[in-house]
C-alpha positions in Angstrom: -51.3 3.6 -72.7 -47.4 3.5 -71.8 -47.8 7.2 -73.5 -50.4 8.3 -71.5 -48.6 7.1 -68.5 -45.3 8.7 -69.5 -46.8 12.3 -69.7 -48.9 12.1 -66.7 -45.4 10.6 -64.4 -43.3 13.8 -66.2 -46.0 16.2 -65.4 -46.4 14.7 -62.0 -42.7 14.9 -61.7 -42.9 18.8 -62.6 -45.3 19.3 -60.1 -43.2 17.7 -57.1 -40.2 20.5 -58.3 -42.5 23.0 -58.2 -43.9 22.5 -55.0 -40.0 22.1 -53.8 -39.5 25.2 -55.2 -42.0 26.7 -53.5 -40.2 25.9 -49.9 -36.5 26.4 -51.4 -36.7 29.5 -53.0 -35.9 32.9 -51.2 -36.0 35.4 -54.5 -37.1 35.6 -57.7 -33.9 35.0 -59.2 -32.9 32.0 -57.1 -34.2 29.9 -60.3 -31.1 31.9 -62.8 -33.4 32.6 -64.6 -36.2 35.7 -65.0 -39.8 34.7 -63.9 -40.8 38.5 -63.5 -42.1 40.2 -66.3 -44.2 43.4 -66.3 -44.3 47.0 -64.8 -43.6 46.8 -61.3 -41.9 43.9 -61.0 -38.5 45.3 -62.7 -37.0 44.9 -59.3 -37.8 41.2 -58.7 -39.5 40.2 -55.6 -38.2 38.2 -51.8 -40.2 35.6 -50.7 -40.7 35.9 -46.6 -41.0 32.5 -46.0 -37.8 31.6 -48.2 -35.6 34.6 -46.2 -37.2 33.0 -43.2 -35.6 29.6 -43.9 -32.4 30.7 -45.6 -31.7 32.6 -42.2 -32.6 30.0 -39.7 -29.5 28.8 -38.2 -27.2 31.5 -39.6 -26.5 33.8 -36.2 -27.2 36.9 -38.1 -29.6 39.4 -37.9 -32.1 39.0 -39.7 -32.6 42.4 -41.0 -28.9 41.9 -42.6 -30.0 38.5 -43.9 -33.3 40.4 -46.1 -31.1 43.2 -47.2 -28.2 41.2 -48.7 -30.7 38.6 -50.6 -32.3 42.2 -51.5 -29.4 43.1 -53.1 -28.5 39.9 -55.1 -32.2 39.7 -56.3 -31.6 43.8 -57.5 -28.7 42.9 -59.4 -30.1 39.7 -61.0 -33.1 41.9 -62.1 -30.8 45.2 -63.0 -28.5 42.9 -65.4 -31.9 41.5 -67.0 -32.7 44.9 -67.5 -29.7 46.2 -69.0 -29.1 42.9 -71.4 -32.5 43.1 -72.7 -31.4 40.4 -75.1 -30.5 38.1 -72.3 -33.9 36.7 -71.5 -34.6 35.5 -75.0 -30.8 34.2 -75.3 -32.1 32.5 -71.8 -35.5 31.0 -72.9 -34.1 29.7 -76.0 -31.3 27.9 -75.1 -34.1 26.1 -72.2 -36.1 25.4 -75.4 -33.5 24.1 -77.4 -32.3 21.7 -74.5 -36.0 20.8 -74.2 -36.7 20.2 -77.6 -34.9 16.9 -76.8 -36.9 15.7 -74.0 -39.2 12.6 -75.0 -40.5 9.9 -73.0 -38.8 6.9 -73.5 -41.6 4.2 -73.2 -39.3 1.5 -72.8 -37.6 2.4 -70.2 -40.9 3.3 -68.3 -41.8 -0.6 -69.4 -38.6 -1.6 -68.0 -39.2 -0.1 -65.1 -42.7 -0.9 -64.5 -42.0 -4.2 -65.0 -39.9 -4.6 -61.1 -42.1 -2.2 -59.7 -44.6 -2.8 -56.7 -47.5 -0.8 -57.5 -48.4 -0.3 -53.7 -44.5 0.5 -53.2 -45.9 4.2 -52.5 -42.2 5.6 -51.2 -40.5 4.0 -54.0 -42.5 5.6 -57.1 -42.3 9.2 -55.2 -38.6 8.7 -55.0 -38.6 7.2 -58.8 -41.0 10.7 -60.3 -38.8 13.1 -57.8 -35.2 11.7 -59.0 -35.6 12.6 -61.9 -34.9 8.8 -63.5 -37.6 9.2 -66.1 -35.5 11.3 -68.5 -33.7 9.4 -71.0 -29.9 10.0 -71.9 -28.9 13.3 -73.7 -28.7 13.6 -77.2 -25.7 15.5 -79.2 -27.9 18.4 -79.5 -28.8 18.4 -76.2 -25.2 18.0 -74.7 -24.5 21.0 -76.7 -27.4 23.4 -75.4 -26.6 21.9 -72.3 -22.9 23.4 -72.5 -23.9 26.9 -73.8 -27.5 27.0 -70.5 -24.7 25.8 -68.3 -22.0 28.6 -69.7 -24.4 31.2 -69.1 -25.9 30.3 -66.2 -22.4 30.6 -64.8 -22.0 33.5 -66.2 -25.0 35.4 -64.8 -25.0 33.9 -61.3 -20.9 34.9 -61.4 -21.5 38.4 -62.2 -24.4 39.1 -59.3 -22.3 37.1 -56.8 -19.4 39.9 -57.6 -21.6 43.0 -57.9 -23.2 41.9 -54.5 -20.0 41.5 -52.7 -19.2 45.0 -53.9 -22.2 46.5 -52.6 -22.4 44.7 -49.4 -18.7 45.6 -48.4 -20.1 47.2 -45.4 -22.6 45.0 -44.4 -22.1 43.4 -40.9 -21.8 39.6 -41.5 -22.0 40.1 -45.1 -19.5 37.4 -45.4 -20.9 34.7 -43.7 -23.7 35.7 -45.3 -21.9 34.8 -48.5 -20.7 32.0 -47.2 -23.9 30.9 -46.5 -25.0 31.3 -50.8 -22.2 29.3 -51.9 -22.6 26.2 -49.5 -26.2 26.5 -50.7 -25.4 26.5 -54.6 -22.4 23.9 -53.5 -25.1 21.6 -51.7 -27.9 22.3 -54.3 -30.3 25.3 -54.1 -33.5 26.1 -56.2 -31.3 26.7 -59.3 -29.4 22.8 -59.0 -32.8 21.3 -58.2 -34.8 22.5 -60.8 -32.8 22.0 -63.7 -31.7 18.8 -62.6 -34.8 17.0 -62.3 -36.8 18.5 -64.9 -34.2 18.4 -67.6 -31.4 16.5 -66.3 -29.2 19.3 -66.2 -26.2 19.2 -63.7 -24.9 22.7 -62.7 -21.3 22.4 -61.4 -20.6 25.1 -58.2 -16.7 24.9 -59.6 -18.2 26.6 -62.8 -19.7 28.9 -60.9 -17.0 29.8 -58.5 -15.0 30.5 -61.4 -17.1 32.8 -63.2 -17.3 34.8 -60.2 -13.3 34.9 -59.9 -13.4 36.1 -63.4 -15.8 39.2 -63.3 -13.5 40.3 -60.2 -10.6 39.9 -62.2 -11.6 42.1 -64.5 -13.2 44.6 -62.7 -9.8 45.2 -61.6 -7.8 44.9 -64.6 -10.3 46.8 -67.2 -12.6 48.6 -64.5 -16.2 47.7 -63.7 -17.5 49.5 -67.3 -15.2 47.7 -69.1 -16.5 44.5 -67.2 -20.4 45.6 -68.0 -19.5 46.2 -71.7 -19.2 42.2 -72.1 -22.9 42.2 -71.5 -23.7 44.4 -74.5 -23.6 41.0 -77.2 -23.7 37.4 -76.6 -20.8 37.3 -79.1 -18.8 39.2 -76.5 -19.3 36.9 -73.4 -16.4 35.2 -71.9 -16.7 31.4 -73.4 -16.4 28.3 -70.8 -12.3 27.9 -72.1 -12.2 31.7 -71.3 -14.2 31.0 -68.1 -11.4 28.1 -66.7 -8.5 29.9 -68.4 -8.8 34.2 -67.6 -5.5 34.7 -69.0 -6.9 33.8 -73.0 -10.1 36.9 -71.9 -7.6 39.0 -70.5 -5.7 39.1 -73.8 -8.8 38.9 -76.0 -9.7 42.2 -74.4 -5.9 43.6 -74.4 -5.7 43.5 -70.8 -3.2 40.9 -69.9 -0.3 43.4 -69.0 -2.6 45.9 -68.0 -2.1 46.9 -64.0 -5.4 47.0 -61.8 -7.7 49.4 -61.7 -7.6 52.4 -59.8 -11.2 51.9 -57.5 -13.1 55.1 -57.6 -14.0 55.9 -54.2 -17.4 56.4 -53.1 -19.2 59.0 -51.4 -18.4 57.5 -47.9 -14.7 57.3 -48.5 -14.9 61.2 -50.2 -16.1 62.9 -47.1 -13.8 60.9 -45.2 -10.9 61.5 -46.6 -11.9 65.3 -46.8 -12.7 65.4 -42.6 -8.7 63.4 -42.4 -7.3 65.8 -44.7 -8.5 69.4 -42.7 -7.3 68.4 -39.3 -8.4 70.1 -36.7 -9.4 73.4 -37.3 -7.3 76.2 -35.9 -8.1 77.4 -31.8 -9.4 73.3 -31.0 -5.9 72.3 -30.2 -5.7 71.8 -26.3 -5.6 74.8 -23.9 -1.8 75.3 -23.1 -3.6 76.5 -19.8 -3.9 80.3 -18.0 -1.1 82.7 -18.4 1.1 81.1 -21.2 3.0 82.9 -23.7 3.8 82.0 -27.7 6.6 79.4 -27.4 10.3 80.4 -27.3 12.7 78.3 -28.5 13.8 75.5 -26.5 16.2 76.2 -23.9 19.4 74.7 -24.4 20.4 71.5 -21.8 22.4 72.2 -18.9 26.4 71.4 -19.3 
């Protein structure tokens, strides 16, 4: 019976994420990980109601709002795309964590036991809190290391490609601001993992990883930075990830100067308008009867 019980409170419990999800999350990458499969979908999807409630309350436009999340969800999906081996490397390590998972029947006895069946609020705040799962094994504290690693990793590297790309954005930064007190606070991603699996994702980890793909996008170059994604084996590690200066000279770039950023389009046809002048005739008109310019008339002693 207690096993009965114990699958029917986890899969309870999986439903109350779920529909928590389904108010939290503005994109289809919010999760970290890829729930998209398919033609059509390569480019991920926004959720209007999620947008909606991620911009309440942020005094920007809303049009700004869409097109930033836009951007992180196209990077989340283009880096899925280019790392094909990413999503198995993703579903696995979730599997191997989840391998782990059982249903400890005496703690649900234990627990039973002080329990006031007509206590409503306090089994809804027991199946939501995620108190069901037992204590991590070894193998799961080690899976748990590598999902958290890369989960870090991925989330770094899109917050660093979209801060690139929305450079120009008006309120692009408070925009920003506005992701990393959400990840700091606990978004989708921190909700999920944490209650289904007892996963805790640290936003210092995070931050980090971030720091690091900027660092060397300017010491190496953004290819350089992209190349990492080619292997698994090539992947900064988590002492890499708190420590740059053991990647930097991993990859030979510790002494290396930063990068020389190509400029864009924008910045081309710029710089080419500066660097005519004005063209010859639009000066201003010296007015009606003047002659070429002698040379200047020497002061009076």
């Amino acid at each position: 019976m207690l096993r009965s019980v114990g699958g029917t409170l986890f899969a309870t419990q999986l439903g109350q994420v779920v529909g928590k999800l389904s108010r939290e999350v503005a994109a289809g990458g919010d999760v970290g990980i890829p729930l998209l499969t398919g033609p059509g979908r390569e480019g991920g999807a926004l959720i209007p109601s999620g947008v909606a409630a991620f911009a309440e309350g942020l005094e920007q436009d809303s049009e700004a709002v869409t097109l930033y999340l836009a951007v992180r969800e196209l990077a989340h999906a283009r880096l899925f795309r280019h790392a094909k081996w990413l999503r198995l490397h993703m579903l696995t390590a979730i599997t191997d964590y989840a391998r782990g998972i059982r249903i400890d029947t005496a703690h649900i006895e234990e627990l039973a036991r002080d329990m006031d069946p007509s206590d409503t609020q306090r089994i809804q705040e027991l199946v939501s809190s995620g108190a069901l799962i037992p204590p991590k094994s070894p193998e799961q504290e080690a899976a748990h290391a590598r999902l958290e690693t890369m989960l870090a990793l991925i989330e770094g590297w899109v917050d660093a490609v979209t801060a690139d790309a929305t450079v120009r954005l008006p309120g692009g930064e408070a925009i920003a601001e506005m992701v990393r007190r959400r990840r700091a606070t606990g978004g989708p991603a921190e909700h999920a993992f944490s209650t289904l699996v007892g996963l805790e994702l640290r936003p210092r980890k995070l931050r980090e990883a971030a720091a690091l793909w900027r660092l060397l996008a300017e010491r190496g170059g953004i290819s350089r930075r992209d190349e990492l994604w080619a292997h698994p084996d090539l992947l900064p590690t988590a002492e890499e990830i708190e420590h740059p200066a053991r990647l930097l000279e991993r990859l030979g770039l510790a002494g290396a100067e930063p990068a020389a950023t190509e400029p864009d389009e924008f910045d081309r046809e710029l710089a080419k308008l500066l660097d005519q002048g004005l063209p010859e005739g639009d000066g201003p008109d010296p007015g009606p009867g003047a002659g070429p310019a002698g040379p200047p008339t020497p002061p009076a002693s």
